[in-house]
N, C-alpha and C positions, 0 to 999 in steps of 0.2 A: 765449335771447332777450337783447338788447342794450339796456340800460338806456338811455334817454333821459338824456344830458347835461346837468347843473344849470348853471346860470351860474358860479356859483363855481368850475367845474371848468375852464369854456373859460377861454382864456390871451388873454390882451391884449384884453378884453372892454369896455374907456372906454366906445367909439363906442357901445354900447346903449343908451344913455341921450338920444343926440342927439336932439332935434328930429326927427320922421320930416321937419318941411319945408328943414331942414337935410342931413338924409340923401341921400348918392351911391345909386342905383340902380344896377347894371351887369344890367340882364335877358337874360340868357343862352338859347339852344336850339343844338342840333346834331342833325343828322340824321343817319343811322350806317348801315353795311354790313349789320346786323343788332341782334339786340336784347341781345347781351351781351359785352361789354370779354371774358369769360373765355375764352370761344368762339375769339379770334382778330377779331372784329369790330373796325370801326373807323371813327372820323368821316369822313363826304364831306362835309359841310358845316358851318360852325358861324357864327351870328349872335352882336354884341352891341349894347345899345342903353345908352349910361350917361345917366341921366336925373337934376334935382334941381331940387328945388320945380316938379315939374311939367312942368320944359323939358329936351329933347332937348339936351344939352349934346355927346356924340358919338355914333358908331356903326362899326362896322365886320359884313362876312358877305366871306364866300370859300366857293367850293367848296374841297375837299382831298382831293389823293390820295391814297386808304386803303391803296393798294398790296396791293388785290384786291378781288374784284369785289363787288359790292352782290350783295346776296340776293334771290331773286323776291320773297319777303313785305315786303323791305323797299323794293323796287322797286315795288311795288301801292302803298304807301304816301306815297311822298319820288316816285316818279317820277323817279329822278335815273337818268340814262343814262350805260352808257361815254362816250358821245361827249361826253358836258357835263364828266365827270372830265379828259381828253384835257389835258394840260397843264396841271392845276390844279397848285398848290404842296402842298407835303408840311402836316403839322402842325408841326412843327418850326420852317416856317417863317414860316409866321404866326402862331404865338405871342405873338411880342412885344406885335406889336398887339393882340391880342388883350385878353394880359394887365396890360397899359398901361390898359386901358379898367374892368379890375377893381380896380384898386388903392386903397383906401383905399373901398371900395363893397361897399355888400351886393348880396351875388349873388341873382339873385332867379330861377326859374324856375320852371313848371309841370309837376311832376310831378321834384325837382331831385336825388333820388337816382339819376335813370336819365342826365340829362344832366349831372351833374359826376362820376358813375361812370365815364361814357366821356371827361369831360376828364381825372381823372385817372388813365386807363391811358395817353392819349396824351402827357401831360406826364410821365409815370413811361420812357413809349418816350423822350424827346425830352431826359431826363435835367434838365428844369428842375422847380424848387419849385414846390408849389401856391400858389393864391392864398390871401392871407389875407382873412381877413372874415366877416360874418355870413352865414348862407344863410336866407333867404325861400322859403318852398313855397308859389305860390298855390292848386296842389291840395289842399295837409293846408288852408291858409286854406281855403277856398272847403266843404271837408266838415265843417269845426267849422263854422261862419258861417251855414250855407245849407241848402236842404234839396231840393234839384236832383234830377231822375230819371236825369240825369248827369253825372260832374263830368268829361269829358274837355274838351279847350279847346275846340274847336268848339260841342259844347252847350253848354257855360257862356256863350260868344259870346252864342251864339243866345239864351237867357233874357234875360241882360244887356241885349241891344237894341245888342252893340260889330259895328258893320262891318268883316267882314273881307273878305280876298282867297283868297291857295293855301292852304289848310288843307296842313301838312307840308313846305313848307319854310321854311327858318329863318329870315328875316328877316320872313316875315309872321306866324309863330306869335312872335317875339319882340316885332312890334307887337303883336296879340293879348294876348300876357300881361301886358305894362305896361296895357292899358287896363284889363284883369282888375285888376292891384291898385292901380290909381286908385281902381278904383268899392270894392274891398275897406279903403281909405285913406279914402277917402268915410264909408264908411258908417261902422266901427269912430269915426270920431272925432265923426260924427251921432250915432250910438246910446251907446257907453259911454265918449265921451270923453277915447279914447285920442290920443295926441298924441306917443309915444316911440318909437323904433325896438323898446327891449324889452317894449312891450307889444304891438306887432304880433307878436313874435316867440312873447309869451305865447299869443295867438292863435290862433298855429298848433300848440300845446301844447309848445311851451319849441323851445330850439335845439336844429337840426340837426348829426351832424358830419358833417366833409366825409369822402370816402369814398378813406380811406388805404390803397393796396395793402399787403399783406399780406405779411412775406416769407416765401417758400414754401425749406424745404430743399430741396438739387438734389444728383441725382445726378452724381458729379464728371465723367462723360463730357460730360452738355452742361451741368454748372457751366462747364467749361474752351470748350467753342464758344462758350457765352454772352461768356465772358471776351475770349477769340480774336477773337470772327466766324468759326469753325470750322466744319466740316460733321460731321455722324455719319450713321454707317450702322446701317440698323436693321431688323429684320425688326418686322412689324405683325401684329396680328391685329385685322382691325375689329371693330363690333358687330355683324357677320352673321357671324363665322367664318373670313372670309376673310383668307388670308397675304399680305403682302408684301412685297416688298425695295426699299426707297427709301433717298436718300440729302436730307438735309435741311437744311436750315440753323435751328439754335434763335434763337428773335427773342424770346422771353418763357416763362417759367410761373406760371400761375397754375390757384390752389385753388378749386374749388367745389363744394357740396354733397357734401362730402369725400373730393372726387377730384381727382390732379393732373392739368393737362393743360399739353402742352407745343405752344406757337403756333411755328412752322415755317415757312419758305420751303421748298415742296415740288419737287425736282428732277423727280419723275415725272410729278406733275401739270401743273409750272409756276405755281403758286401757290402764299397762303397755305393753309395748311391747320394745324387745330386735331387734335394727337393726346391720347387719354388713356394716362398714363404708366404703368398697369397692363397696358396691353396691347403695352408691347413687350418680346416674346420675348429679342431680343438686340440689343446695340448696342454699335458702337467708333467711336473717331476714326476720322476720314478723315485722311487725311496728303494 
């Protein structure tokens, strides 16, 4: 288990002390291919709203293409279609703006493990730094705070009395959650008087960190494709048993629940595809 991070410990920590009416907001959402950065998943869309003392100072949202396809579960969800992807921008390339809008702002989102887990695989893809700043969860807020039958945003919406629109995509769950932590900015300085960025942060039971890829040891066949852009050849055995002979391109690896798996451009399928690195048999450069 991963200890919760003290103040003393995070680095260039001033800005906790600001005035929350003083304090940059950058509330953040991205809606994704699926539900996990490890898997090979990846943002189709991602919102931001920078807000301070209340007012809408910017905002930006883009679709993005994940460069494969959204998943049914995640398509029940986002509703986002091939055809809406169809010429959207990579991540890469609307980063800037993006990250323009978090600068010197606390990042604020609802539920912000799951959406800064997937900005930073995409900015680990895009080879740019993360942002700096404080992170805000109005979900860990809203489960200290409240006593909700449930804290997803939509229910919390709905107790709150906040008018919303699309539940799931990004720009209306990023209105959504700023109005969430208005009413949680509200109340904290009605009830205990809080008036600090770090005691809202106390609130949500101390600071979060941001969620830093890991670096995973690589087997030198596709450490060097990673290196390259190279391809490898590889014999598979799935999780049913089944063999087969594909040829790949490596695009990332990553660890989870202490297996590696290696994200792929798959030549057989023609897409992305996520392998676990225990199950292949044999593997050489392609030349």
């Amino acid at each position: 288990m991963t200890a919760t991070p003290s103040w003393d410990k995070m680095a260039a920590m001033d800005e906790v002390d600001w005035p929350l009416r003083e304090t940059a907001f950058a509330v953040l959402d991205v809606e994704t291919t699926g539900l996990n950065p490890a898997y090979g998943h990846r943002v189709c869309e991602v919102a931001c709203l920078r807000i301070q003392d209340g007012e809408e100072i910017a905002r930006f949202e883009s679709l993005v293409d994940p460069k494969r396809a959204v998943s049914a579960g995640a398509f029940h969800v986002n509703h986002i279609t091939p055809g809406m992807l169809a010429g959207a921008p990579t991540f890469e390339e609307i980063a800037g703006p993006l990250l323009a809008l978090t600068a010197g702002a606390a990042i604020v989102a609802h539920n912000a493990p799951f959406d800064l887990g997937f900005l930073a695989a995409e900015l680990e893809i895009a080879g740019l730094p993360p942002p700096e700043g404080v992170i805000v969860d109005t979900l860990a807020l809203v489960r200290r705070l409240y006593h909700f039958a449930s804290n997803s945003l939509p229910s919390v919406a709905a107790v709150m009395e906040i008018e919303t629109r699309t539940a799931h995509r990004a720009m209306d769950d990023v209105e959504t959650t700023w109005q969430v932590l208005r009413r949680i900015l509200h109340d904290i300085e009605d009830r205990w008087g809080a008036t600090t960025l770090r005691e809202l942060v106390d609130f949500q039971g101390g600071p979060i960190p941001y969620p830093y890829a890991r670096a995973v040891p690589l087997p030198p066949t596709i450490a060097e494709a990673l290196d390259s852009g190279g391809r490898v050849r590889m014999r598979y055995v799935n999780a049913a048993g089944q063999e087969t002979c594909r040829t790949v391109q490596p695009l990332r690896v990553r660890e989870d629940r202490g297996y590696q798996y290696m994200v792929a451009f798959c030549y057989l399928k023609g897409e992305q595809r996520t392998f676990r690195l225990d199950r292949i048999i044999e593997m050489t450069a392609e030349s």
